[in-house]
C-alpha positions in Angstrom: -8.7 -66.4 21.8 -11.4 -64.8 20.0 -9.0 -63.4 16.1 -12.4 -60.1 16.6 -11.2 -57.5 17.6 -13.9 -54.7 17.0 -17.0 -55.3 18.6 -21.0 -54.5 18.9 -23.1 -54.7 21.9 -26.6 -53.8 22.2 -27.3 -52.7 25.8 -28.0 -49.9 28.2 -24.6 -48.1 29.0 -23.7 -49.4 32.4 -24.9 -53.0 30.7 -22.7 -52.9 27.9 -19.5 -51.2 29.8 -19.9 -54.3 32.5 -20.3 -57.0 28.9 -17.7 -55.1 27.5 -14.9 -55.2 30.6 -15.7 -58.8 31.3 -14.9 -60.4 28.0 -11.6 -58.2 28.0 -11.3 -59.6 31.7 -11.9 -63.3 30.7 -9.8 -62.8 27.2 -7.2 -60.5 27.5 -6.7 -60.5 31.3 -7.5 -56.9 31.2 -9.2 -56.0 34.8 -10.9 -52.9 34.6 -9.8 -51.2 37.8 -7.7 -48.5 37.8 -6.3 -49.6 34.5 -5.6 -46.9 32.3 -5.5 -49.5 29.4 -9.2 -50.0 29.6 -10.7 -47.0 28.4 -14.7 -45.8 28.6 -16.0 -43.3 26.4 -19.5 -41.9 27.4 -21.9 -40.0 25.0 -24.7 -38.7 24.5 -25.0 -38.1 20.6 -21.8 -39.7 19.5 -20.3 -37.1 17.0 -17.5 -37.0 14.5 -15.2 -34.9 16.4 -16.0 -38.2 19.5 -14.7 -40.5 16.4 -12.1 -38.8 15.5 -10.9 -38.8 18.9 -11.6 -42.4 19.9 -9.2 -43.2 17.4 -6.5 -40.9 18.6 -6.8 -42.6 21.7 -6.8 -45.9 20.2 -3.4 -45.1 18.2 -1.8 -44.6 21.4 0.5 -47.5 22.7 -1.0 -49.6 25.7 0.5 -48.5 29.0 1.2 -52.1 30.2 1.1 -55.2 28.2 0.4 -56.2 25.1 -3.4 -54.8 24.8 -6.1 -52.2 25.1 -10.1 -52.0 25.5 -11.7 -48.8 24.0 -15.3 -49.2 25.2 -17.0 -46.2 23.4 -21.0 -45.7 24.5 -23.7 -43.6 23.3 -27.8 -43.0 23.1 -27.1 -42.5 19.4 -25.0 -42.1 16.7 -25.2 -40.1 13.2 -24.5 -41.7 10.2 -21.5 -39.4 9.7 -19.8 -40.1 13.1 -20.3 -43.9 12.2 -18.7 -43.6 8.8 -15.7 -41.4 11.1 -15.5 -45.3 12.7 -15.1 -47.7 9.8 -11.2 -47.3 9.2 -10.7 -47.8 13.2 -12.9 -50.6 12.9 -11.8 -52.5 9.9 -8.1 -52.4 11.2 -7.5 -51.6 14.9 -4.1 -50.4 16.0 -2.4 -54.2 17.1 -3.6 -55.1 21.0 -6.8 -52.9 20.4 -9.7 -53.8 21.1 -12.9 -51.9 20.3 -16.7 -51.9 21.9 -19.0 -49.5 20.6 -22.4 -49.8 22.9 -25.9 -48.7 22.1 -29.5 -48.9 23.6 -30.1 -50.6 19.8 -28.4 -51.3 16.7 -31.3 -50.8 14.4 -28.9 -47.6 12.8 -25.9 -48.9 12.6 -24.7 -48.8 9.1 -24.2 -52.2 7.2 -20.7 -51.1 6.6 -20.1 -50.8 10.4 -22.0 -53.2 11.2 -20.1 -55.6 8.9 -16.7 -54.5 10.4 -17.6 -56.3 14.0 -18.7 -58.4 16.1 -22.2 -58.6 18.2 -21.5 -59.4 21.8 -24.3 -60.6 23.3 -24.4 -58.9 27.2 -25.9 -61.9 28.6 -25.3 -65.0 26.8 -28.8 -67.5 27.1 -30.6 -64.9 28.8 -33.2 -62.1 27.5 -32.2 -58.8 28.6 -35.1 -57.3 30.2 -36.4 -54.3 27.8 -37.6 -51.0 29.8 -40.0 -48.9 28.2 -39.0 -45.2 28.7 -41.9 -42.8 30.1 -42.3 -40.3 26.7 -43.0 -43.9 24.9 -45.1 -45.4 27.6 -46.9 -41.7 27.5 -47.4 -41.9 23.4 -48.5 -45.7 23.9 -51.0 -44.4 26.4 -52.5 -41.6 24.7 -55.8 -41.1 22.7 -55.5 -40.5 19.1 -55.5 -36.5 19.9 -52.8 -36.2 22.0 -50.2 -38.4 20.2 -51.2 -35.7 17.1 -50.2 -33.1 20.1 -46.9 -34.7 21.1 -46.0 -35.1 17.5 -46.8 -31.6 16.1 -44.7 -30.6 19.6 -41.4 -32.4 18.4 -41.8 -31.6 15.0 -42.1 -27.9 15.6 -38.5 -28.1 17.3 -36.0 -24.8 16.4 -32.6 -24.4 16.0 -30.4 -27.4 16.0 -30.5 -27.9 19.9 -34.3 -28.4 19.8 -34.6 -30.7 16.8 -32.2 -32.6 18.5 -33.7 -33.1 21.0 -37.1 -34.1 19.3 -34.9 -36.2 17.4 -33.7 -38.4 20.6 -37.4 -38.1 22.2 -38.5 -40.1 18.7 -36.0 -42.5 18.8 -37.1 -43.3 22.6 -40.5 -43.5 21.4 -39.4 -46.3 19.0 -37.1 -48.2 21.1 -40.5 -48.3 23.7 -43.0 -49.1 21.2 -40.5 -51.8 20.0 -39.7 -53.2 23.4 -43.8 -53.5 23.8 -44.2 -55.3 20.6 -41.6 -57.7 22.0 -43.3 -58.0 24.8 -46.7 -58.7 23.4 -44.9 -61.7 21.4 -43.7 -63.1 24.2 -47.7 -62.9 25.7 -48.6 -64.9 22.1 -49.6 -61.9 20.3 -48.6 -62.3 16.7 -50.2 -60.4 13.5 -50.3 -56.5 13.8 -47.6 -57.0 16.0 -45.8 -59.0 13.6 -46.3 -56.0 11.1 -45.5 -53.1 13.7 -42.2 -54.6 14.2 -41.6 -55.3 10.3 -42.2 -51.2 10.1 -39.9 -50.1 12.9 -37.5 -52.2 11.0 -37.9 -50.4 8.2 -38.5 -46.5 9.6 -35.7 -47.3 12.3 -33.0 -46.3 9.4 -34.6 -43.2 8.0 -34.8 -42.1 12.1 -31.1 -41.6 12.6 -30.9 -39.8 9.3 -31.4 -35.8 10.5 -33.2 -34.7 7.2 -35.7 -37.3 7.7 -39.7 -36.1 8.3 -39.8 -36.4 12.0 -43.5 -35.5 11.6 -44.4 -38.5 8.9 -42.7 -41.3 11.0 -44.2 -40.8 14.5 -47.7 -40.4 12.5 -47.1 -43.5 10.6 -46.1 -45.2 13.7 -49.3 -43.7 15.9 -51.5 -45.5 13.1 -50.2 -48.6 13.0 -49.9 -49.4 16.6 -52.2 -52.1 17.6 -54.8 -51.3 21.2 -53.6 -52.2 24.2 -49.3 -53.1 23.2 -48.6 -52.3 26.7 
């Protein structure tokens, strides 16, 4: 039996909650049905307070058996809620076992990162990338109406807003990278090449709130190459 026992999966929610509940079917004997020992958490924006009480549920004793699945999911997750994580993640309550899914893990911090395992959803298979509209919309549009869409999220108030914009970006890069991905697999190398080298790097600064939401969509809308999609 696998000695991880803190694990990554990058996948849709319903994707990594079905990759998640399998391996704990296959290597704990876990089924997921009606089993209060295998525990989903579904988020949004994963916050400190959803840490903080991931691990009180984690500390609590498995109702039957020997061990537990926490299977927490979110669209994102900010760098203090993941920072909340790395005690639970480093050392696990004995019989727990934890699976923290996201759409990517381009933000996860190296510390966390370095606490786990990545669990691949579909072992020797590609999982099939979807491009969500707002991206497929910024892909699509002439120089003068990305500048629209980007002075419109940037010009976000209050914290609800900004947050918001905030997610909206982050689906814009996910798209745009899913596109370059799939002009690779079409042959496509060199400015696609570097559009993926720069998503790489602006993905980190992304998740961090005081970041200039304004300079990284621009940056990205210049470096796209014609026709990704």
């Amino acid at each position: 039996m696998s000695r991880h026992h803190a694990f990554v999966i990058e996948a849709e929610a319903e994707e990594g909650i079905a990759a998640a509940q399998a391996w704990a079917e296959r290597e704990l004997g876990l089924t997921a049905e009606r089993n209060p020992d295998v525990i989903v958490l579904r988020h949004g924006l994963f916050s400190v307070d959803d840490a903080r009480r991931a691990a009180e549920l984690a500390a609590l004793a498995p109702f039957a058996g020997k061990h537990k699945a926490l299977v927490i999911t979110a669209d994102r997750a900010y760098h203090e809620a993941q920072n909340a994580l790395l005690k639970l993640f480093e050392e696990p309550p004995e019989g727990v076992y934890l699976f923290l899914v996201l759409p990517t893990l381009g933000g996860l911090l190296p510390t966390l990162l370095s606490r786990a395992q990545t669990l691949v959803p579909s072992a020797g298979t590609e999982r099939s990338r979807i491009i969500p509209e707002i991206a497929q919309e910024f892909l699509k549009a002439s120089k003068e109406k990305r500048s629209a869409l980007i002075r419109k999220l940037a010009s976000g108030k209050g914290d609800d807003e900004r947050r918001a914009a905030r997610d909206s970006a982050i689906k814009i890069m996910n798209g745009i990278e899913a596109a370059a991905y799939g002009a690779l697999l079409r042959g496509e190398r060199g400015a696609v090449v570097a559009l993926l080298d720069d998503i790489a790097c602006l993905r980190g600064h992304l998740y961090d709130r005081s970041a200039p939401l304004r300079m990284i969509l621009e940056h990205l809308s210049l470096v796209i190459p014609k026709n990704l999609l």
